[in-house]
N, C-alpha and C positions, 0 to 999 in steps of 0.2 A: 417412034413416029408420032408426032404432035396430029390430035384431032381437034376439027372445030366442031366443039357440043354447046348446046345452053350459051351462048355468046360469050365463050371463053374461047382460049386454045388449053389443051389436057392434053400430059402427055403422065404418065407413069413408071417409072426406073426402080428398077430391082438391082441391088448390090449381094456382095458376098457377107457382108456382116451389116451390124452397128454403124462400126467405125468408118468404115465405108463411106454409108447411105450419109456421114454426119460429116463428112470430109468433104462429098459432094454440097450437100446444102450450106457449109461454109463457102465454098469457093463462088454458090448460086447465089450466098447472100454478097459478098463483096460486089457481082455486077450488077447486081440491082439496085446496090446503092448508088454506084458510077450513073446507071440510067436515070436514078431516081425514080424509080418503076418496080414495084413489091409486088409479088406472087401470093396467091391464097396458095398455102400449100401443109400437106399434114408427112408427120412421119412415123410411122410403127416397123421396128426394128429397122428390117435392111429394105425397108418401099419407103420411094418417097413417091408423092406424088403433088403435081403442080397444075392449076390453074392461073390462066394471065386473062385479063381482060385491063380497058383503060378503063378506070372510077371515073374520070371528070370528063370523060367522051361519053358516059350513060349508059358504061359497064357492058362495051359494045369490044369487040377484037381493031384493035389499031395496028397502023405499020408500028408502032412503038412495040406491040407485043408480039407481032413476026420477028422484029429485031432481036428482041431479047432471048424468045424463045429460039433463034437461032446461036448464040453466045451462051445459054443455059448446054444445047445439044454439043459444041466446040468443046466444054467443058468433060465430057466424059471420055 
């Protein structure tokens, strides 16, 4: 479930391994490049975790990042 903190959306995904969590953030990074809309996001083993906010709306939650972060959740 996607939270709105600190003027992002955050959500947090736990995988079974590595491979996994690394398979996921390939498939996160090809639609964000389609959006052209990049996620702050870190990965330690099988967590990834992803914040979205818009940078050039003044790092503010857009319909851009409801979008995305709905295509990021499709994804799993």
């Amino acid at each position: 479930m996607w939270e709105e903190k600190n003027n992002t959306l955050y959500r947090k995904f736990e995988f079974k391994n590595f491979s996994e969590a690394f398979a996921f953030m390939t498939r996160v990074a090809i639609e964000a490049e389609k959006a052209d809309h990049h996620p702050l996001w870190t990965n330690v083993y099988n967590k990834v975790e992803i914040w979205l906010s818009t940078h050039d709306a003044g790092d503010i939650v857009t319909e851009k990042d409801h979008k995305l972060a709905k295509k990021i959740s499709g994804l799993l």
